[in-house]
N, C-alpha and C positions, 0 to 999 in steps of 0.2 A: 298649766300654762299661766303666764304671769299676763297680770289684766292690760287689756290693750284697749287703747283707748284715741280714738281715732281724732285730727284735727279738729278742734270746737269751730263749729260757721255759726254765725251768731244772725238772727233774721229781726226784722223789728216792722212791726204794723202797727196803728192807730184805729182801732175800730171806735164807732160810735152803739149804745147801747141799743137796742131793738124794744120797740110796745109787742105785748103780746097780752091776753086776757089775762088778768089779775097780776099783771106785772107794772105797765108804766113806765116810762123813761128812766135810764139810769144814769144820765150824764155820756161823758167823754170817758173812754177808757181804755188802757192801751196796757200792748204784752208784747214779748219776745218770747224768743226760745233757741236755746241753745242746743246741740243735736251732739251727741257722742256716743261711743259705743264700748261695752266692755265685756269681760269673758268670766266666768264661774271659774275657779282654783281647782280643779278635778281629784288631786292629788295623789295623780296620775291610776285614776277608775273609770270605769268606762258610765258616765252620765245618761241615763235615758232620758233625761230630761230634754236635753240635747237636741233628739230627733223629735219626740214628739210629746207636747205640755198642754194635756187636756185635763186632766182631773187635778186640779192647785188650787190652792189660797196662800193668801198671806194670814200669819198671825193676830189676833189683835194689836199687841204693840206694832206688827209692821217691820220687825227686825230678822224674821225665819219665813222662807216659801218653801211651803209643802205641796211636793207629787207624786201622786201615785200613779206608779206605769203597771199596766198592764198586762204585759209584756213577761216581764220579771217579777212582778206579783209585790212589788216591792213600793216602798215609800221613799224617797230621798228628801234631805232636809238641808235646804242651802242658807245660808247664812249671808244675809244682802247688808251688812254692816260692810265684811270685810270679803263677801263675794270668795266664798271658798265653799267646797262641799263640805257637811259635817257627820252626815250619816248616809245609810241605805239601810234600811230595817226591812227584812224579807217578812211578809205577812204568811199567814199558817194558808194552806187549799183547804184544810178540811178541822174537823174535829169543834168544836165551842166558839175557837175564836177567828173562823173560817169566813173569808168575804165571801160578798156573791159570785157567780163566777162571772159575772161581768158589770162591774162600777161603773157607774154611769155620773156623778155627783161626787167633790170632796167640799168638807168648810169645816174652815181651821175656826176652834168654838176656844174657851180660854181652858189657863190650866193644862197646857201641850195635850189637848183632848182633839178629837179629827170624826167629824162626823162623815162615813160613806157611807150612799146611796148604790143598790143594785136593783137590779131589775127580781132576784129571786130571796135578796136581806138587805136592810142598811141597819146601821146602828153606830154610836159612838165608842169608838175608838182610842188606847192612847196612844202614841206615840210609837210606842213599844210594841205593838199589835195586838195586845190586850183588849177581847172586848169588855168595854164596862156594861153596856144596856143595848138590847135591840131594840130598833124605831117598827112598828108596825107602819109601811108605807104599801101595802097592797088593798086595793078598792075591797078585798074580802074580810077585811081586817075591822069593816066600816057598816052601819047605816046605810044605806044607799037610798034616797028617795027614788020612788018606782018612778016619775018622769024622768029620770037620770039616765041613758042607756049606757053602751057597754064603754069606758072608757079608763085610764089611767091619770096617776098623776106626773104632772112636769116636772120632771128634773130642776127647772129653773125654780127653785122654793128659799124660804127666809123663814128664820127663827126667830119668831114674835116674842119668847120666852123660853126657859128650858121644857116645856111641857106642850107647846102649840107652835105648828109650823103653816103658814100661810104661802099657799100654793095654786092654780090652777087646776083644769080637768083639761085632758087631753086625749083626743080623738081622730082616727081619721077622716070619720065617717061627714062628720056636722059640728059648728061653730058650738060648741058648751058657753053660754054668754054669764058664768059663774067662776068665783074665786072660791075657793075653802080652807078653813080655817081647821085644822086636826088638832083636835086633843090630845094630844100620846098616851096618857095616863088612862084615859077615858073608853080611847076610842070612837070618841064621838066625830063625827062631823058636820061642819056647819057652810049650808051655801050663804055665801054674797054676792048679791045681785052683781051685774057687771055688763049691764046692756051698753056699753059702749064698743065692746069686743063687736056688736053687730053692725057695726059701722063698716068691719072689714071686709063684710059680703063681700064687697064690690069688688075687692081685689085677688078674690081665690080663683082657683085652678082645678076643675074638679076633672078628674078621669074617673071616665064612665064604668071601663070595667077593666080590674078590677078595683071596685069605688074606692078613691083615692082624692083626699082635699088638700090643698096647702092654701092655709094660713096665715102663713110669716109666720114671723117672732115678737115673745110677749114676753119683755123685760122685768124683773120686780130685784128691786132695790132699796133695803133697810133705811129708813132716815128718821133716830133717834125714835120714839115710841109710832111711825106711820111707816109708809110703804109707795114708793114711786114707782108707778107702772109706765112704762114705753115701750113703744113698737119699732119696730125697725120700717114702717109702713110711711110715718108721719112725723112731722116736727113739733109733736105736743107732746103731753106728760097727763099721767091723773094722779092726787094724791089721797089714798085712802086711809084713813082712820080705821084700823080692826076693830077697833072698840063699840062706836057711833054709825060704822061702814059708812059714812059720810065721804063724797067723792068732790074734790076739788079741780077745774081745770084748768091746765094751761096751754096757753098755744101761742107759738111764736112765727115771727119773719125773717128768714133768709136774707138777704142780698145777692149771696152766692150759689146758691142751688136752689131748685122747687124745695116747697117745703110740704109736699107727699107723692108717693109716686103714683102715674099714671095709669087708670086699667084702662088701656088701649090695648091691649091681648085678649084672648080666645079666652072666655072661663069657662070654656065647655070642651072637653077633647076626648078626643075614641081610642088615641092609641099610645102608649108608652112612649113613642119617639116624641108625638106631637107635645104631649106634655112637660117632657126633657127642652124642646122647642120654646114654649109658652115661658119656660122660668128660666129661661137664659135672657127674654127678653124682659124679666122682674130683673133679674140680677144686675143688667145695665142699666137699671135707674139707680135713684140715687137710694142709700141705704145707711140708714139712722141707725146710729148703735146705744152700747147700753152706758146707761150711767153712771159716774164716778166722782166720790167725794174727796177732795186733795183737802189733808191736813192743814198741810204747809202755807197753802196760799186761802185757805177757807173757802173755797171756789168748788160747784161743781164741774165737770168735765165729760163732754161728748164728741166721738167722733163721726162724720159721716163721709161718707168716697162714693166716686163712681167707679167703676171697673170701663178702665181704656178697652175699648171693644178691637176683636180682630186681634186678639195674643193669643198665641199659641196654649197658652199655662194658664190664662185666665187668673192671673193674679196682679197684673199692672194697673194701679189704681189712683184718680187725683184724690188725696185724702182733704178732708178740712174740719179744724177743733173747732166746736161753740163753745166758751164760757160764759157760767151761770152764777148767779152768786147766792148767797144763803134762802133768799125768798124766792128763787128760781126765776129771778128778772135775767133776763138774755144781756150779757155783757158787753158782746165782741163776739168777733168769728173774723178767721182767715184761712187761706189753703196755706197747708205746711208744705213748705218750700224744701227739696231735699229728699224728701221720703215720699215716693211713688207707689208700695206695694197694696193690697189691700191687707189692714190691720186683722193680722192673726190675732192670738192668746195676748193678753196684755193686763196690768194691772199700774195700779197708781203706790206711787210713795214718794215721799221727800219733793212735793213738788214738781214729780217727772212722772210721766208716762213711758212706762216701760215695757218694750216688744219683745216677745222672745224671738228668736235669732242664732240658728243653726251656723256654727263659725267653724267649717274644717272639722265636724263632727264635734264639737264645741261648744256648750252651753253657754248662749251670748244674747246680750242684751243688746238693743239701739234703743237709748235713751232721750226723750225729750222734755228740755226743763220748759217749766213754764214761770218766766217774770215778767211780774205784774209791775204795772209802772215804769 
């Protein structure tokens, strides 16, 4: 299908900079955005990407998005230069170079190499389905300090180096208030303190039986030799130093939305429904996403929305971008005018923020640029 590409509406706001702890005033600052949408070249294959884009990255350079569906067992490699498909590479079920049987994590490393995470193997990958190295990522794999109880590691992880991947503990049981630092090579691992994770008491949801906690979500995001942590909880950031585990914080102001959400809900509940209950009523607050560093305009980039209550789908949402810039001083914010959904699978390039976007079975993007000044 030849790329379609839908009228440009062109939006224009003037925000004024935000103080927030170790930020300061930034001045006047102002952005637009241009909104259009366009289609992946299939030529003429049937795209899984289409339906559903969970396990992707972009490249390092930024010019190839790799997914692995799981489904088809398979990788597809789309080419966002000239927005065409270029492969589908069937990955092996069994034998050396056999995934787990269920992926949970893809990151695109250099070198067309494709790190996957599974729940039973991960390891690096090429392109080709070749594996080069398996990742030791099971807690049996590991050390474990005896105050540590039973838990796993988060899928949401970063590679500190080829040899050390900085991650979370995950649990359902109790708040892990520790990052970890894996040696591949080693097998070693290393806790980091991370008492601020215990801040989030206040907002969980615990079912009684059988014991069941929710937490939210705990973002970590590579920036150059450290590590940005954010929740989907609050309108702050920490930045930590692996080296030093030295924690910086930041914390900003809204204009347009609280800037954390309310535990005015039940954090005690007896039954499955009640539960299902209690986190519909987290989900209508407002909800901080994760962060993104744009090339193009040297800015970072976050989204947060409310989900319009009373929809049948539960996907109608007011969205709104904060931009940040290099020292994470809070630039501007506005509701994006146009785009109501709550923001699925997305990533950043060229300046745009890009959704994926099921078009007629149709691997489709809605694109929004971001111009500064």
């Amino acid at each position: 299908m030849k790329n379609l590409k839908l009228l440009i509406i062109i939006f224009f706001i003037t925000a004024c900079g935000k103080n927030g702890e170790k930020t300061g005033s930034s001045g006047e600052f102002s952005f637009k955005i241009e909104q259009d949408t366009v289609t992946i070249d299939s030529k003429g294959k049937l795209i899984m990407t289409a339906v559903n884009m969970v396990n992707f990255d972009l490249n390092p350079e930024k010019d190839r998005l790799f997914c692995f569906d799981r489904k088809s067992h398979s990788l597809e490699i789309i080419d966002l230069q000239k927005l065409v498909l270029l492969d589908q590479v069937e990955f092996a079920k069994d034998g050396p170079d056999a995934l787990s049987g269920f992926q949970q994590k893809l990151i695109a490393l250099e070198n067309n190499k494709i790190f996957i995470m599974g729940l039973e193997k991960s390891g690096i990958y090429t392109t080709e389905g070749k594996l080069i190295k398996e990742i030791p990522l099971s807690p049996k794999d590991y050390q474990i300090p005896d105050h540590i109880g039973n838990f796993g590691f988060k899928n949401d992880l970063v590679f500190l180096n080829d040899s050390t991947i900085l991650t979370g503990l995950l649990s359902v049981q109790e708040i892990q208030p520790y990052l970890v630092k894996l040696q591949l090579g080693l097998r070693e691992l290393n806790l980091i303190n991370f008492d601020p994770i215990k801040d989030f008491e206040k907002f969980k949801i615990e079912l009684e039986n059988p014991k069941i906690n929710y937490f939210g979500k705990i973002y970590h995001v590579k920036v150059g030799d450290k590590v940005l942590i954010s929740s989907n909880f609050v309108n702050e950031i920490y930045l930590l130093d692996p080296e030093t585990e030295e924690l910086t914080h930041f914390e900003f102001k809204s204009t347009l939305t609280p800037d954390t959400k309310s535990p005015t809900y039940k954090s005690l509940v007896s039954t499955p429904e009640d539960f299902r209950n209690e986190m519909r009523i987290v989900e209508e607050q407002i909800e901080f996403g994760k962060w993104y560093w744009d090339d193009h305009n040297q800015t970072f980039l976050r989204l947060s929305y409310y989900r319009i209550p009373n929809q049948e789908d539960g996907k109608k949402a007011n969205v709104y971008l904060t931009v940040f810039d290099q020292e994470f001083k809070m630039l501007g914010e506005m509701q994006v005018p146009g785009y109501n959904k709550v923001p699925g699978n997305l990533f950043v390039k060229d300046g745009m923020i890009w959704f994926h976007e099921n078009i007629d079975d149709e691997l489709g993007f809605v694109r929004l640029k971001i111009i500064i000044g």
